[in-house]
MIDOSE-1310 file (N, C-alpha, C; in nm, 2 decimals, decimal comma, always signed):
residues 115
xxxx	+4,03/+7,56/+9,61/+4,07/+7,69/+9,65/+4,20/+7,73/+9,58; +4,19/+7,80/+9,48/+4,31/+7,88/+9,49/+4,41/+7,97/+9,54; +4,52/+7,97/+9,55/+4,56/+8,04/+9,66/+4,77/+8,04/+9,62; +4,77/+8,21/+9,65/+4,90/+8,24/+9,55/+5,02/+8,14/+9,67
xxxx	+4,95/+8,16/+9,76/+5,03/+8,05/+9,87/+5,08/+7,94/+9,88; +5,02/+7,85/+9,75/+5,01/+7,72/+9,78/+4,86/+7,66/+9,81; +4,90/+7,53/+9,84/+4,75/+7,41/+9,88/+4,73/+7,41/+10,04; +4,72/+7,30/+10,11/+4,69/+7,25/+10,20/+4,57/+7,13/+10,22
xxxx	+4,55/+7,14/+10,36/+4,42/+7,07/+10,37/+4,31/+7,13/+10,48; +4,21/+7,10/+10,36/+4,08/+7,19/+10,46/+4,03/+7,15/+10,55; +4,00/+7,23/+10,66/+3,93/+7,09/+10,80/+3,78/+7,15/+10,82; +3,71/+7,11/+10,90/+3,57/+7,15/+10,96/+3,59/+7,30/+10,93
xxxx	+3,69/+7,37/+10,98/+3,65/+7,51/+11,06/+3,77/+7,58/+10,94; +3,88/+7,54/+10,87/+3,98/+7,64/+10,81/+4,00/+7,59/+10,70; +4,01/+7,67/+10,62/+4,07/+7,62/+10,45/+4,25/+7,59/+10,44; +4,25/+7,54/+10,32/+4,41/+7,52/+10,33/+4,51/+7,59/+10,37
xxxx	+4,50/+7,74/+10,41/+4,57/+7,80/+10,42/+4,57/+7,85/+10,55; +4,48/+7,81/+10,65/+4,45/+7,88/+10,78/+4,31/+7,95/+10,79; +4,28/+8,00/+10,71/+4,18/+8,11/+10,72/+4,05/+8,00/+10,75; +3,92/+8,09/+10,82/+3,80/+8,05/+10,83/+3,73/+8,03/+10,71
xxxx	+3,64/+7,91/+10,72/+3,57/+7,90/+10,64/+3,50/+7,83/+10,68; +3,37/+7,80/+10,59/+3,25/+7,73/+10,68/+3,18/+7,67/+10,51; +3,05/+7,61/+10,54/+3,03/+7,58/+10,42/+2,96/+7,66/+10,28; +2,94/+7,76/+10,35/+2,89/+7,88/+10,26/+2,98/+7,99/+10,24
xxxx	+3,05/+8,02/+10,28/+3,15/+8,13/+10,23/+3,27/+8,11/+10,31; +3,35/+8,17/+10,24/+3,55/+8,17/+10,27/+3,55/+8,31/+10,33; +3,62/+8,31/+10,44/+3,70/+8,49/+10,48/+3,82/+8,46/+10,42; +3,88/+8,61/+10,35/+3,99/+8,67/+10,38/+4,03/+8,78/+10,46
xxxx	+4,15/+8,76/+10,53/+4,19/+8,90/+10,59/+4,29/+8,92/+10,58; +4,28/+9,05/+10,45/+4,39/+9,11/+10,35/+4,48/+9,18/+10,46; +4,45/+9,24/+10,55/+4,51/+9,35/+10,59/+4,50/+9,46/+10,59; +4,59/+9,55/+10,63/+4,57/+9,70/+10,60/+4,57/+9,74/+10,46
xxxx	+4,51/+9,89/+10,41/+4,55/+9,88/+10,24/+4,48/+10,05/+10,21; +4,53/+10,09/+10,16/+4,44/+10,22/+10,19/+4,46/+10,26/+10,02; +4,41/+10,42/+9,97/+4,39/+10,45/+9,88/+4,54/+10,44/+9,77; +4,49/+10,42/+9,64/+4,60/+10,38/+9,54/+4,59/+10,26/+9,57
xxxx	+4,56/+10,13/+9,65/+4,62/+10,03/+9,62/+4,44/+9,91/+9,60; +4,43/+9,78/+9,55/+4,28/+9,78/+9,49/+4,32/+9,60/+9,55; +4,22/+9,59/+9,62/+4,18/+9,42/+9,63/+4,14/+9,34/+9,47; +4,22/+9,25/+9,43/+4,23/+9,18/+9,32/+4,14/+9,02/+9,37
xxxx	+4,01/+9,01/+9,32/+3,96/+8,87/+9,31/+4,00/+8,81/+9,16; +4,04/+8,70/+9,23/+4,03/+8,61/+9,07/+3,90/+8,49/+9,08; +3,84/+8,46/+8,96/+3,77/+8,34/+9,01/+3,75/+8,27/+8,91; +3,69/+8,11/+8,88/+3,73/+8,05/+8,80/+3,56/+8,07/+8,75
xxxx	+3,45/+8,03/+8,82/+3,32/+8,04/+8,84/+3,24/+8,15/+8,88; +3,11/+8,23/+8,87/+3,07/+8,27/+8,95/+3,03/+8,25/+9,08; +3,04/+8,36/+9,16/+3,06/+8,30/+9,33/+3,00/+8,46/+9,36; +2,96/+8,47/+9,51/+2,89/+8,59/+9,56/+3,04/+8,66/+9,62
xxxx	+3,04/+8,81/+9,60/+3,13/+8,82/+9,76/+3,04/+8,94/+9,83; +3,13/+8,96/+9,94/+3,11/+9,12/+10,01/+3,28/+9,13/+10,04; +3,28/+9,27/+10,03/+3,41/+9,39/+10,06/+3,39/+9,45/+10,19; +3,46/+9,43/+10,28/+3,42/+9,54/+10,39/+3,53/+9,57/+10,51
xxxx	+3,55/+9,70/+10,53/+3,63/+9,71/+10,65/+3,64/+9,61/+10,77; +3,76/+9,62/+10,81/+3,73/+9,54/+10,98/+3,58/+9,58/+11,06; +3,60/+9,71/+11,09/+3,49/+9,78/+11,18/+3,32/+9,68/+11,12; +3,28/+9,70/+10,98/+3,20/+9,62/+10,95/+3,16/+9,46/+10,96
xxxx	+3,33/+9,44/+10,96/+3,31/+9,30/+10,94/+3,24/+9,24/+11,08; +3,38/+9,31/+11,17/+3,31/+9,24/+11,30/+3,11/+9,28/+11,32; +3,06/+9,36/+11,24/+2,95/+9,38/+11,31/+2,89/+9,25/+11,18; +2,90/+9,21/+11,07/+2,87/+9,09/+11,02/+2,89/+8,99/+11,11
xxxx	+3,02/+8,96/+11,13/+3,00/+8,82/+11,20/+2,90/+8,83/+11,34; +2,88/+8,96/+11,40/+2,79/+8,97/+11,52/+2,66/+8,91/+11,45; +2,60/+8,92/+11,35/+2,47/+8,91/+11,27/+2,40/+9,03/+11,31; +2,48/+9,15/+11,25/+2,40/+9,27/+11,31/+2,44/+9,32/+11,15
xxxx	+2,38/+9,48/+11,15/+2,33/+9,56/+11,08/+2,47/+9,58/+11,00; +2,57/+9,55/+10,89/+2,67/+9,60/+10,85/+2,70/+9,70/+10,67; +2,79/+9,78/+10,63/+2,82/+9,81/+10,55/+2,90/+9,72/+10,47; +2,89/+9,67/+10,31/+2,99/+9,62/+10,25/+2,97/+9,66/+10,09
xxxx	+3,04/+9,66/+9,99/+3,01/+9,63/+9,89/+3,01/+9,47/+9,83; +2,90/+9,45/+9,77/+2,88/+9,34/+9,79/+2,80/+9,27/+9,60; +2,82/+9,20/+9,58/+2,72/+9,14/+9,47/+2,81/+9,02/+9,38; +2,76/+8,95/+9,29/+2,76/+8,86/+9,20/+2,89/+8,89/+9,11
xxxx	+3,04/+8,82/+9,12/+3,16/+8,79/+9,02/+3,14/+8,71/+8,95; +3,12/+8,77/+8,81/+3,10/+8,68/+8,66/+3,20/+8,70/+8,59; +3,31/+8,76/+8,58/+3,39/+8,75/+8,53/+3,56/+8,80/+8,59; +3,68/+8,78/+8,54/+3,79/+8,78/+8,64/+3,90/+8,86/+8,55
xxxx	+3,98/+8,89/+8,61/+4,01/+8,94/+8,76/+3,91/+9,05/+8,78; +3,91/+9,05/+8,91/+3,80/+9,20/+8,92/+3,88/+9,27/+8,98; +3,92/+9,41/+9,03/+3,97/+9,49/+9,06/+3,88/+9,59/+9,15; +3,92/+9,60/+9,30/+3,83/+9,69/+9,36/+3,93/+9,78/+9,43
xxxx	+3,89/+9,88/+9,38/+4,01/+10,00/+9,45/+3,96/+10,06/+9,60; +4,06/+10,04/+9,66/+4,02/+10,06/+9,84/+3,99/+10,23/+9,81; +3,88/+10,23/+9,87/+3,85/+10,39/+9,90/+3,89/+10,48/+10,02; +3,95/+10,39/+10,13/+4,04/+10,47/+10,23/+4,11/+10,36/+10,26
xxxx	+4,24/+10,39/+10,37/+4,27/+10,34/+10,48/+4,20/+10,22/+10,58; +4,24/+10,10/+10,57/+4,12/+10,02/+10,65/+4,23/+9,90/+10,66; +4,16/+9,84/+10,74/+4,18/+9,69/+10,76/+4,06/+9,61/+10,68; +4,14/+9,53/+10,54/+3,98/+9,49/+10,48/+3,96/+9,32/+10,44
xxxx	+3,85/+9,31/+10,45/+3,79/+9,19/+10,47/+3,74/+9,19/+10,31; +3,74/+9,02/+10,30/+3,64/+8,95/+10,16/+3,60/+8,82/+10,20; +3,47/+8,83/+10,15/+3,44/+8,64/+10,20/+3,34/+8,63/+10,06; +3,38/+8,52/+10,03/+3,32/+8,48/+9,90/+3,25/+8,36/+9,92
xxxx	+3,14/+8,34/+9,88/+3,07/+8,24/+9,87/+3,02/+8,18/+9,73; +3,15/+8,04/+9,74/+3,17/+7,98/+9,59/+3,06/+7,89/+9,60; +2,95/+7,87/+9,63/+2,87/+7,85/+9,58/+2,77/+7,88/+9,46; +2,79/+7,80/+9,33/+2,70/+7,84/+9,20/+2,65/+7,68/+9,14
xxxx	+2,58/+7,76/+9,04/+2,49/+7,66/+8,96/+2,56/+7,59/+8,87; +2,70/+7,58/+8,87/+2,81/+7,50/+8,73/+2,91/+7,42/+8,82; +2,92/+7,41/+8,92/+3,02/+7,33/+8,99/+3,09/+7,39/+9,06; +3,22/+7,36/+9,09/+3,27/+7,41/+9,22/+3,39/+7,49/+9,14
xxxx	+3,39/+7,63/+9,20/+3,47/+7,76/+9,20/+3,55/+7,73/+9,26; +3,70/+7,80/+9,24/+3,83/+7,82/+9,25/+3,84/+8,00/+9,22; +3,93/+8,01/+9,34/+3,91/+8,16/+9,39/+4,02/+8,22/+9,45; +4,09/+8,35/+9,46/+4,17/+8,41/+9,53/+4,16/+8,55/+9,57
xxxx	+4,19/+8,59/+9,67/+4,13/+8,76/+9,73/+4,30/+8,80/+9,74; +4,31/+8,89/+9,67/+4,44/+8,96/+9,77/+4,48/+9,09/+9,73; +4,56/+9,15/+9,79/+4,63/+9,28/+9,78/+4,76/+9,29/+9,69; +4,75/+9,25/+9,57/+4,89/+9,29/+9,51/+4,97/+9,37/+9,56
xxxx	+5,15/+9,34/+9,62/+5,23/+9,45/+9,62/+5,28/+9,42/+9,52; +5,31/+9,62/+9,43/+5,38/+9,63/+9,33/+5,57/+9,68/+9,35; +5,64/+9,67/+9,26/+5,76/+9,73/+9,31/+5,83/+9,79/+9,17; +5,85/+9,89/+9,19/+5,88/+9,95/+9,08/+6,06/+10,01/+9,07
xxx	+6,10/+9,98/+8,96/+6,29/+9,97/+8,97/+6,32/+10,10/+8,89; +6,38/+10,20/+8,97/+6,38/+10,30/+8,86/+6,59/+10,29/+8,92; +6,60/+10,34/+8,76/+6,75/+10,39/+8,74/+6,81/+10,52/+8,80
């Protein structure tokens, strides 16, 4: 797992960094993030994800009916630009047919220096 954080160590239930994970897919939770600013995946392999608000997510982890954008990362960095205001989720499942993926979800903050 990559991670702008640092390493750790993975146990049953969390990846190196705290977060949930299981054996089929990693959560992230980015946080808040609203328009102008874009969730950055990096990956080393192809891996599956889904994008989706809080409000969705929780109805995923229910195993109920949810909204996400969702499909197949074949190539990196990808850039997804938040379309509102949200609390937003990514869970990737580095599962592929070449070996084991190395992966990162996050929210770049930019800062800009003016004179």
């Amino acid at each position: 797992l990559c991670d702008g954080e640092g390493g750790g160590t993975m146990t049953q239930d969390h990846g190196p960094d705290g977060r949930n994970w299981n054996k089929s897919e990693v959560e992230y939770d980015l946080g808040v993030a609203g328009p102008g600013q874009s969730i950055v995946i990096t990956i080393t392999r192809s891996v599956g994800v889904k994008i989706m608000d809080h409000e969705n997510y929780e109805l995923y982890k229910a195993d109920e009916d949810c909204r996400a954008f969702s499909g197949q990362l074949t190539s990196s960095p990808y850039r997804f630009k938040v379309p509102r205001e949200a609390r937003w989720h990514v869970i990737i499942n580095p599962h592929t047919y070449s070996g084991t993926a190395e992966f990162c979800a996050e929210i770049p903050s930019y800062y800009f220096i003016t004179q």
